[in-house]
ROSE-4610 file (N, C-alpha, C; in Angstrom, 1 decimal, always signed):
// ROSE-4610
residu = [X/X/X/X/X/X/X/X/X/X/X/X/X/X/X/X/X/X/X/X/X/X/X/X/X/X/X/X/X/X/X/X/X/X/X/X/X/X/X/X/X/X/X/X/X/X/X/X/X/X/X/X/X/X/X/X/X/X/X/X/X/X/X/X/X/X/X/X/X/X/X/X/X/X/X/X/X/X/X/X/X/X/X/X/X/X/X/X/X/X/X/X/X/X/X/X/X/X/X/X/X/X/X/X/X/X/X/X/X/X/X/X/X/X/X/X/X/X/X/X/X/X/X/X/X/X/X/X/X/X/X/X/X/X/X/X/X/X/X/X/X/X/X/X/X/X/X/X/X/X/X/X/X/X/X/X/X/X/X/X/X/X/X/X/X/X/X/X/X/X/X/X/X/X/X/X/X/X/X/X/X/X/X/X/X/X/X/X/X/X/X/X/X/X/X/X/X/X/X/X/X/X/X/X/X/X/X/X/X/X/X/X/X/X/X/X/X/X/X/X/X/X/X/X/X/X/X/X/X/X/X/X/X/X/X/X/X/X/X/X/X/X/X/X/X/X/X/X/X/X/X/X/X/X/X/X/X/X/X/X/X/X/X/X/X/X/X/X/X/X/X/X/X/X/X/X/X/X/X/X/X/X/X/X/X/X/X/X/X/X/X/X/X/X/X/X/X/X/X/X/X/X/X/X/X/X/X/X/X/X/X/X/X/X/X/X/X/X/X/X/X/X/X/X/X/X/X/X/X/X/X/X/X/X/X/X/X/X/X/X/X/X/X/X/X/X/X/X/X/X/X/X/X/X/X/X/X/X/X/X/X/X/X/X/X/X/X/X/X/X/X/X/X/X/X/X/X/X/X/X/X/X/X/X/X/X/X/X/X/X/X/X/X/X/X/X/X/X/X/X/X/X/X/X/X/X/X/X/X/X/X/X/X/X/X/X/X/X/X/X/X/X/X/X/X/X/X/X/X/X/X/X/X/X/X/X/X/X/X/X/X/X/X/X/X/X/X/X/X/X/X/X/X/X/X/X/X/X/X/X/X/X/X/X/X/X/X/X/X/X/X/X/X/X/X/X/X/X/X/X/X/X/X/X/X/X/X/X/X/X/X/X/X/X/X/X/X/X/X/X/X/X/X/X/X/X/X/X/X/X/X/X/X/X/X/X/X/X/X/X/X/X/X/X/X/X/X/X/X/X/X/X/X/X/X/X/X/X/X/X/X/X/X/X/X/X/X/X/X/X/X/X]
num = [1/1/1/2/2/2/3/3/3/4/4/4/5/5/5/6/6/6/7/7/7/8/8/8/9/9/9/10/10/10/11/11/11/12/12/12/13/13/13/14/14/14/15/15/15/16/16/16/17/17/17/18/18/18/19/19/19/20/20/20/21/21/21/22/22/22/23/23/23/24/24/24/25/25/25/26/26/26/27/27/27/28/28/28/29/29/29/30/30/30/31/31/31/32/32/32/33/33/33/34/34/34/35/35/35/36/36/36/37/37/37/38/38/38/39/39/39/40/40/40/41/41/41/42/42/42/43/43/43/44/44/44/45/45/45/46/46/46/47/47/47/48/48/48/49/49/49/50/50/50/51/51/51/52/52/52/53/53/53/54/54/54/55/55/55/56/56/56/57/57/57/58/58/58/59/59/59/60/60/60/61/61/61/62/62/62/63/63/63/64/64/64/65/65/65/66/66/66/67/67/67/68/68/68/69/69/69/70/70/70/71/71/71/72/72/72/73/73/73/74/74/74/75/75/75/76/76/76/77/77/77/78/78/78/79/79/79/80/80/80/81/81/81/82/82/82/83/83/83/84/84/84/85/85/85/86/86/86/87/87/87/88/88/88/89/89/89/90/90/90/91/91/91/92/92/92/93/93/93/94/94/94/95/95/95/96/96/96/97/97/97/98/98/98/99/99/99/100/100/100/101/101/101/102/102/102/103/103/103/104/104/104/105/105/105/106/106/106/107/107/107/108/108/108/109/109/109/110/110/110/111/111/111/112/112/112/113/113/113/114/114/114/115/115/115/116/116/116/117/117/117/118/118/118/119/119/119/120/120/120/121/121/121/122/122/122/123/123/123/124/124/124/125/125/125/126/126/126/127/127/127/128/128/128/129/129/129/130/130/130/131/131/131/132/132/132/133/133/133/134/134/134/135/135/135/136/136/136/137/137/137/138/138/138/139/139/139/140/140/140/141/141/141/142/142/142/143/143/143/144/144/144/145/145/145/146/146/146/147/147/147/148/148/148/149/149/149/150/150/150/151/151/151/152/152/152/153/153/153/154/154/154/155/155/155/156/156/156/157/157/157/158/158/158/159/159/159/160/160/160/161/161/161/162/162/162/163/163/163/164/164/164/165/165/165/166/166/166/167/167/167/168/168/168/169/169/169/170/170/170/171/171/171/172/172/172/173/173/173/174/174/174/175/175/175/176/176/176/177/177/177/178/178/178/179/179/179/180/180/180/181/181/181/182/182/182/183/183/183/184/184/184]
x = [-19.9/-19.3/-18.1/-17.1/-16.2/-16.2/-15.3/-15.8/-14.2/-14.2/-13.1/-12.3/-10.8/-9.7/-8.8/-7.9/-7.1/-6.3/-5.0/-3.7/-3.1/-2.2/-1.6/-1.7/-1.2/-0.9/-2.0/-3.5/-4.6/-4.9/-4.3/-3.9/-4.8/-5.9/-6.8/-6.7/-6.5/-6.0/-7.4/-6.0/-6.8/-8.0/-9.4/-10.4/-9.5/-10.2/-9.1/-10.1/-11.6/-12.2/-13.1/-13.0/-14.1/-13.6/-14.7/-13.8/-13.0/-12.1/-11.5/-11.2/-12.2/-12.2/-12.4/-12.9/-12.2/-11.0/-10.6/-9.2/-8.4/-8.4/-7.2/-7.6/-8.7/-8.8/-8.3/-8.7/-8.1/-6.4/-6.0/-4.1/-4.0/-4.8/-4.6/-4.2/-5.4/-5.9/-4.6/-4.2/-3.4/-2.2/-1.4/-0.2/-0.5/-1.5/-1.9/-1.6/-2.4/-2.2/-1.1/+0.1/+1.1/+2.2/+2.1/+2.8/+2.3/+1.0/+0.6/+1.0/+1.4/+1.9/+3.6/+4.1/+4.8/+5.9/+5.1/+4.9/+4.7/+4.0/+3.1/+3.6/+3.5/+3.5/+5.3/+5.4/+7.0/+6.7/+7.8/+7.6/+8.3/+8.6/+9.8/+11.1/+11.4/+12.9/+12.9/+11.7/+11.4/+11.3/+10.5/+10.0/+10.9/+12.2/+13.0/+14.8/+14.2/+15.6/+15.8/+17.4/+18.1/+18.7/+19.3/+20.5/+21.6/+22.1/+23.4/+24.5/+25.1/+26.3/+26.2/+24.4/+24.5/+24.2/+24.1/+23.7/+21.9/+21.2/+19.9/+19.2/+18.6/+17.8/+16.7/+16.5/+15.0/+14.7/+13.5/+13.1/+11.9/+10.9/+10.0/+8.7/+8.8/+8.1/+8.0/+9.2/+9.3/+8.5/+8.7/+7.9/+6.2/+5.7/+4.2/+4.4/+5.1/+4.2/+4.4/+5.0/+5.8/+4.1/+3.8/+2.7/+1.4/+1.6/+0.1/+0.2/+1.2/+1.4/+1.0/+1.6/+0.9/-0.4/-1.1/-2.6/-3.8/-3.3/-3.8/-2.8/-1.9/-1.6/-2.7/-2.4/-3.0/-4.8/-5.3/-6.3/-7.3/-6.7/-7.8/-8.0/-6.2/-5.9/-6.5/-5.8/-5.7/-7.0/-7.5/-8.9/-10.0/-9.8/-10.6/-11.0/-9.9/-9.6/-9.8/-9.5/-9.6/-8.0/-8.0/-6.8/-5.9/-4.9/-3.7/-4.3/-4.6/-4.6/-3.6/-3.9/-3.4/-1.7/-1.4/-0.3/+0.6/+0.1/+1.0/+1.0/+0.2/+0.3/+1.8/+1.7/+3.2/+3.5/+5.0/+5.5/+6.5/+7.1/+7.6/+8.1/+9.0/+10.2/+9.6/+8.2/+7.7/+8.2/+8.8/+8.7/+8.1/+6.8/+5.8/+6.2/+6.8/+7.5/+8.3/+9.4/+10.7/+10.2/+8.8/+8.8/+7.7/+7.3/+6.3/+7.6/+8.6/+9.6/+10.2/+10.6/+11.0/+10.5/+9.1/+8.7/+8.2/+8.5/+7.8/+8.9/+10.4/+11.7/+11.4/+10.2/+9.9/+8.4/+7.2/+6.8/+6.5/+5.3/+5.7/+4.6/+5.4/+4.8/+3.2/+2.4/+0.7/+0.3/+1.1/+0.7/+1.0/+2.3/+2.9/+1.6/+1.3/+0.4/-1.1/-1.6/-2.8/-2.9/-1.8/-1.5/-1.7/-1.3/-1.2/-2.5/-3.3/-5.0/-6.1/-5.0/-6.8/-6.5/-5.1/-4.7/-5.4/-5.3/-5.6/-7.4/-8.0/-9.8/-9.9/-9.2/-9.8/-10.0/-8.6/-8.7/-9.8/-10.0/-10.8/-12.2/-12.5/-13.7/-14.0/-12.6/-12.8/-12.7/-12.2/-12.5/-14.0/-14.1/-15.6/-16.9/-16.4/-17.2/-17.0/-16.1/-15.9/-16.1/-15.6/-16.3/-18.3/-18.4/-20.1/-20.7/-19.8/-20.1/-21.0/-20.6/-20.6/-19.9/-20.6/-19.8/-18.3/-18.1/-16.9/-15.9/-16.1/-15.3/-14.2/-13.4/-12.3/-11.7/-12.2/-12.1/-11.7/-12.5/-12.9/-11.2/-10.6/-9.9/-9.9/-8.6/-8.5/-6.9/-6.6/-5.7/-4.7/-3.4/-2.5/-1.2/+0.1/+0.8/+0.9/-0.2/-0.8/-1.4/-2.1/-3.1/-2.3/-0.7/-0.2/-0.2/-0.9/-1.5/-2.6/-3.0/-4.6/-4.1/-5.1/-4.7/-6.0/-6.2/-7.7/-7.3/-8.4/-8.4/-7.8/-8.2/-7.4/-5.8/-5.3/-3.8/-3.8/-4.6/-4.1/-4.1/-5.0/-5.2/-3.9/-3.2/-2.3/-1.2/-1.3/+0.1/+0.4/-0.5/-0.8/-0.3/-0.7/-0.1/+1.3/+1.8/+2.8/+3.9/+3.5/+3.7/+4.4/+3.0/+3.1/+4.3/+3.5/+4.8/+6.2/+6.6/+7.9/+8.1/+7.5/+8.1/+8.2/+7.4/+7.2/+8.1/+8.3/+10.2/+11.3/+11.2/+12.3/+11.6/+10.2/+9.6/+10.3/+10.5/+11.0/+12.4/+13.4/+14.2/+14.7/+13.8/+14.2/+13.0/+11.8/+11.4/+12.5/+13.3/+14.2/+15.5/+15.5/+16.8/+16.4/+15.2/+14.9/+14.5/+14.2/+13.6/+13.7/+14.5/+14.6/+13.2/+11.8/+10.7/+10.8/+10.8/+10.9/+9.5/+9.3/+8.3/+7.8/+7.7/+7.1/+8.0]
y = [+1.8/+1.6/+2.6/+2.3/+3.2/+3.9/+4.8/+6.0/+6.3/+6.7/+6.7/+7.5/+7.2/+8.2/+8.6/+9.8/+9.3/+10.7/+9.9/+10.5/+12.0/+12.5/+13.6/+13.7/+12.8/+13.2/+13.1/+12.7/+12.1/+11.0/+9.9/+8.9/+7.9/+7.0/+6.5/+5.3/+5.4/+4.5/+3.5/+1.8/+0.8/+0.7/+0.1/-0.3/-1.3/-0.6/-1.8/-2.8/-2.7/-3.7/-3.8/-5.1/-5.0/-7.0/-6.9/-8.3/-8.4/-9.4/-10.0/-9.1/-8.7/-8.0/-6.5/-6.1/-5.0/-4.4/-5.4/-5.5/-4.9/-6.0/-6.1/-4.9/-4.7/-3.0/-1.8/-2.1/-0.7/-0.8/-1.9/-1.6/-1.6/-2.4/-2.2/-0.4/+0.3/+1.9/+2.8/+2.2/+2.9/+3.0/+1.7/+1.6/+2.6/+2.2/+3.4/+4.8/+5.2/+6.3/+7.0/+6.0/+6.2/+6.5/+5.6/+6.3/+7.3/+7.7/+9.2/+10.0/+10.2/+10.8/+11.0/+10.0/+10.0/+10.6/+10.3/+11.5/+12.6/+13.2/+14.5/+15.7/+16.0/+17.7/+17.7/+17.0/+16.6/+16.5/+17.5/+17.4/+16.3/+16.3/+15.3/+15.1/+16.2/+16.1/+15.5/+15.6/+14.9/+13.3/+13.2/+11.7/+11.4/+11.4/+10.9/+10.6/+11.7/+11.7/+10.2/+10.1/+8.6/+8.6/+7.5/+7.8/+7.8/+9.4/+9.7/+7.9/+8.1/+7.3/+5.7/+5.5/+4.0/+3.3/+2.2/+2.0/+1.3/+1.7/+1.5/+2.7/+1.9/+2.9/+3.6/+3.0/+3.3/+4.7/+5.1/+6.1/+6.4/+7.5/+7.9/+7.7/+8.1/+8.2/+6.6/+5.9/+4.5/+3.3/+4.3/+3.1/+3.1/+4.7/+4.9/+3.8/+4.0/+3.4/+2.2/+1.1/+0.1/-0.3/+0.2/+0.1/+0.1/+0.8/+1.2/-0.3/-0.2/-2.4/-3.1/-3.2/-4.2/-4.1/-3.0/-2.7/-3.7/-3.5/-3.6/-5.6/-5.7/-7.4/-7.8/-7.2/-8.7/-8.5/-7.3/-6.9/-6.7/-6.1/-5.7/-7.4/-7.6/-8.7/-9.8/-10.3/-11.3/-11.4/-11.3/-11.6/-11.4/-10.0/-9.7/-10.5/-10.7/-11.7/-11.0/-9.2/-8.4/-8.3/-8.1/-7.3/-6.6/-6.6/-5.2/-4.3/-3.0/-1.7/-1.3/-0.8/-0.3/-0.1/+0.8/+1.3/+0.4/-1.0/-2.0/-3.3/-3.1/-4.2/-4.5/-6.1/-6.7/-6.2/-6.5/-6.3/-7.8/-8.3/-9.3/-10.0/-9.0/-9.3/-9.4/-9.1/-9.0/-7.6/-6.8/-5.7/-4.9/-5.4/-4.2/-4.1/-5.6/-5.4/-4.1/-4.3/-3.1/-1.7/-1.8/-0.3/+0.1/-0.6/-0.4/+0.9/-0.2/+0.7/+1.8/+2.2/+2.8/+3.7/+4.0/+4.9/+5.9/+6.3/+7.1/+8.1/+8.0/+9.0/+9.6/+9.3/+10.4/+10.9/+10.3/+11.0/+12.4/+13.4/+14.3/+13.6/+14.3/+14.1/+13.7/+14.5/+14.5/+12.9/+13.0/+11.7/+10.4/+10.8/+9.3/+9.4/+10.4/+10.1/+10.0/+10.5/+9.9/+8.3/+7.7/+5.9/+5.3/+5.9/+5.1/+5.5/+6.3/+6.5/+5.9/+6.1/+4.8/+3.4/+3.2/+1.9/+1.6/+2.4/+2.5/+2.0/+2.8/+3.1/+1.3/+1.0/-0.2/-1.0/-1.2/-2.0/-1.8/-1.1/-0.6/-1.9/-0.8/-1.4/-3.0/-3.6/-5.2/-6.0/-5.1/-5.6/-5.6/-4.2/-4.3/-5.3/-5.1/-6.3/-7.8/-8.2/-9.5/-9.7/-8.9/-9.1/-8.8/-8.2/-8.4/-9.9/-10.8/-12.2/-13.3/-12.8/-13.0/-13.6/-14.1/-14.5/-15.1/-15.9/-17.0/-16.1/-15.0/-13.8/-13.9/-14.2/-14.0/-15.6/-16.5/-18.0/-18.0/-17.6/-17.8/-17.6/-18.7/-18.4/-17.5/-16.8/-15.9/-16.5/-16.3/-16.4/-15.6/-15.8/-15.3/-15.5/-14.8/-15.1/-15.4/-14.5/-15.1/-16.9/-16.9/-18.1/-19.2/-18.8/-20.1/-20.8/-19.8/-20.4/-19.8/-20.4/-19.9/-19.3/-18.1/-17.3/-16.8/-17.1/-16.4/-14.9/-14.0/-12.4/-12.2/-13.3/-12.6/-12.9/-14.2/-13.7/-12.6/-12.4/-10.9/-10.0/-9.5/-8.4/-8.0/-9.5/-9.6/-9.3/-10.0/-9.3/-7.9/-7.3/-5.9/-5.2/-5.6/-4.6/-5.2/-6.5/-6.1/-5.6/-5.5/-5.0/-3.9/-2.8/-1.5/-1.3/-1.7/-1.5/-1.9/-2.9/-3.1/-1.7/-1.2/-0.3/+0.9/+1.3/+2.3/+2.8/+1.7/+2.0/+2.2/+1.8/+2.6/+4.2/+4.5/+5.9/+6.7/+6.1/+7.0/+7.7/+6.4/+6.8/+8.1/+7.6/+8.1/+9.5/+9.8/+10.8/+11.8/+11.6/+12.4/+13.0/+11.8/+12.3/+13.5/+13.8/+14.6/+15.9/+15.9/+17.0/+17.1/+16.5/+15.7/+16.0/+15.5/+15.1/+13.5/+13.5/+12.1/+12.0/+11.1/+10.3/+9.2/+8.4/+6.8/+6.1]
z = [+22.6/+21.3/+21.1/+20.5/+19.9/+19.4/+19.8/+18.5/+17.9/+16.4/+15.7/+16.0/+16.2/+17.1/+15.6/+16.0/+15.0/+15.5/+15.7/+16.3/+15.9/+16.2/+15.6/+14.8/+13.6/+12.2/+11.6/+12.1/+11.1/+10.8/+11.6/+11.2/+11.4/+11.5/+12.0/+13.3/+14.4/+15.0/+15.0/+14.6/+14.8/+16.0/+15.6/+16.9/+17.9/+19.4/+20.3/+20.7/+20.4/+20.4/+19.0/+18.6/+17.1/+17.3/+16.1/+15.3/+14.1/+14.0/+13.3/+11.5/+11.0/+9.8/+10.0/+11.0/+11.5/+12.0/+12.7/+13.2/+12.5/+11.3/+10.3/+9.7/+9.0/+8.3/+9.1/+10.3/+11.2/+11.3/+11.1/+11.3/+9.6/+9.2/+7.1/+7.3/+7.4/+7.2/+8.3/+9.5/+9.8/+9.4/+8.7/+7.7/+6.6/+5.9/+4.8/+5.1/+6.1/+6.5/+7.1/+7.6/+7.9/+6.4/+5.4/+3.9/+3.9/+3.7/+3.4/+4.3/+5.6/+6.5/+6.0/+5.6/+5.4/+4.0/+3.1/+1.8/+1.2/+2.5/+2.4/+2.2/+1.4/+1.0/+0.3/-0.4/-0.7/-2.2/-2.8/-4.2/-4.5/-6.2/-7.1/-6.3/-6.2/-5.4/-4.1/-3.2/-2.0/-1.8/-2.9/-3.3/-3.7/-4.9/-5.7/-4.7/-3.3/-2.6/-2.4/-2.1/-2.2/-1.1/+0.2/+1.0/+0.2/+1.2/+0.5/+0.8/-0.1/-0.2/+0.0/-0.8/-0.5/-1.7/-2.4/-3.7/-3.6/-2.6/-2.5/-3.5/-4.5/-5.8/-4.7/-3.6/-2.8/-2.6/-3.1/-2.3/-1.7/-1.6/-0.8/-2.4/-3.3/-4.5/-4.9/-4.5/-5.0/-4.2/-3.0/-2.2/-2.6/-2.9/-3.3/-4.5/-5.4/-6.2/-6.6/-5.5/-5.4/-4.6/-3.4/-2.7/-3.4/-4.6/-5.5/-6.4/-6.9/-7.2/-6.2/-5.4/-4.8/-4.3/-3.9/-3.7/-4.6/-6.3/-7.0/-7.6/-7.6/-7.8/-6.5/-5.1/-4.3/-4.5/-4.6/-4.4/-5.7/-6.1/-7.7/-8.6/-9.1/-9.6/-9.2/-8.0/-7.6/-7.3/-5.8/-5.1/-6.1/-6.9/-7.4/-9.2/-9.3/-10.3/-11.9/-11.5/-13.0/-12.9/-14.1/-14.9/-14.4/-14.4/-13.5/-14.1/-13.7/-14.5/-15.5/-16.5/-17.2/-17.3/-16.3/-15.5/-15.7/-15.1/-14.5/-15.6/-16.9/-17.6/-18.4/-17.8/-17.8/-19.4/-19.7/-20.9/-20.8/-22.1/-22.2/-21.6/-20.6/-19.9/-18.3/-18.3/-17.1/-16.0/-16.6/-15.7/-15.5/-15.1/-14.1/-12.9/-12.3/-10.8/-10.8/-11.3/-11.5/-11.8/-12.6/-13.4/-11.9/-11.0/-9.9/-9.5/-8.7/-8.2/-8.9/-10.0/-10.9/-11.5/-11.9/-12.8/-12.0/-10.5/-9.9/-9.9/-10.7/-10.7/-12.1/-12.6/-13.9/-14.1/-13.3/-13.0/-11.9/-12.2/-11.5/-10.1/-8.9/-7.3/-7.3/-7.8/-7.5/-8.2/-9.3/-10.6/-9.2/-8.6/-7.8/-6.7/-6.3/-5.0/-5.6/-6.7/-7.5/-7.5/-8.0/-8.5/-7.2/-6.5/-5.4/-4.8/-4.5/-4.1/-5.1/-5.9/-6.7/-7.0/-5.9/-6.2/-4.8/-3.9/-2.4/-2.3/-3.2/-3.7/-4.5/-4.9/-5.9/-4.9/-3.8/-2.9/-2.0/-1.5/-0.5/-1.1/-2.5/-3.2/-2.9/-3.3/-3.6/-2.1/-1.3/+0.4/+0.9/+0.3/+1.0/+0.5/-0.8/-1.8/-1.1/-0.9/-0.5/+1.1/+1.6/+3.2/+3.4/+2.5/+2.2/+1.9/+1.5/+0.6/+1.9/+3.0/+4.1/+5.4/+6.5/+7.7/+7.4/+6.0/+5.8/+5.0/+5.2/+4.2/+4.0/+5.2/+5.6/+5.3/+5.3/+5.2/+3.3/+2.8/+1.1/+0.9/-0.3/-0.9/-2.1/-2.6/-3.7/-4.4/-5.5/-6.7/-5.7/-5.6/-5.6/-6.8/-6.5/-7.6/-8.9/-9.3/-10.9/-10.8/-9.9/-9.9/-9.7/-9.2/-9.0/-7.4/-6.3/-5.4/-4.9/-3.7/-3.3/-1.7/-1.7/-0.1/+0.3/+1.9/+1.9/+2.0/+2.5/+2.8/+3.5/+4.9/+6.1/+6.1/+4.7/+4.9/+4.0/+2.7/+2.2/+3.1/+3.6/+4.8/+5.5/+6.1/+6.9/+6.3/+5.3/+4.5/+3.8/+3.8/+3.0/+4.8/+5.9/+7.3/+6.9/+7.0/+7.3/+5.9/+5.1/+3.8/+3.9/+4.4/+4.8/+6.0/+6.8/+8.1/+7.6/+6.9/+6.5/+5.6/+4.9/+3.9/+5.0/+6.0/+6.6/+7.1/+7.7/+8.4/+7.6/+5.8/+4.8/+5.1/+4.8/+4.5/+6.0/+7.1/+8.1/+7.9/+7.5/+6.8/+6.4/+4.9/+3.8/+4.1/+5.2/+5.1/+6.3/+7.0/+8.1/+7.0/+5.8/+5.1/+4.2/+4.0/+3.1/+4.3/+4.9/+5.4/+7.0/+7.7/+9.1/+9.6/+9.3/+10.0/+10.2/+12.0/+12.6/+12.9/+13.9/+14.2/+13.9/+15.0/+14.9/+13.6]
């Protein structure tokens, strides 16, 4: 049997043998783990840093809590079929999207990395709940896009890695411009 590895930074490396809903959790948990690697120990000014001289709003705080949205639309929402949190409930004009990205340049640092760990915990919850449902777990459709189409787990799953890994590679970025820590 395997036993659970986890790299330099703490990072959980994916099982290189399991099945299918393991799989996907173990690269899900290592993308995770890789934002948090990537965030770590960085105050407001760390999180809020911008590339110099470009007109990308993006930053290291924006991506958490851009990430803590979507945790909680594909996962809490959607599959799970409750309510956005609080946090994220739409307003007229519909910008919970925009305020995902945005409201992490006035809150303070612990608040952005809190949002995003119990956006991280809800998900977890409604994974484990539904891969419990049984063997077809991964088969069962869920609501996506505010119910305007249907997706099973394993494309959420899938989509939440490559989610992650797409943003990860802004977090390398934008974590070398703040403090030149590279890696991966």
């Amino acid at each position: 049997m395997e036993q659970n590895r986890t790299d330099d930074q703490g990072r959980p490396e994916p099982p290189l043998v399991a099945d299918e809903a393991a799989t996907l959790l173990g690269f899900l948990e290592f993308q995770r783990a890789t934002l948090g690697w990537k965030t770590r120990a960085l105050d407001e000014t760390g999180l809020r840093r911008r590339l110099d001289a470009h007109p990308s709003r993006l930053t290291l705080g924006g991506l958490l809590s851009h990430l803590a949205w979507v945790e909680d639309f594909y996962f809490a929402s959607g599959a799970a079929g409750t309510p956005m949190p609080e946090e994220w409930q739409r307003s007229d004009d519909g910008s919970d999207f925009v305020r995902a990205w945005t409201s992490a340049d006035t809150l303070p640092a612990d608040e952005v990395r809190a949002r995003w760990e119990r956006s991280v915990a809800r998900s977890r919850a409604v994974v484990a709940d539904l891969l419990g449902r049984g063997p077809d777990a991964l088969d069962r459709t869920y609501p996506a896009w505010d119910g305007q189409e249907q997706v099973t787990l394993r494309w959420l799953l899938t989509h939440l890695v490559e989610e992650y890994a797409r943003h990860n590679g802004h977090a390398d970025l934008l974590r070398e411009l703040v403090d030149g820590q590279t890696g991966e």
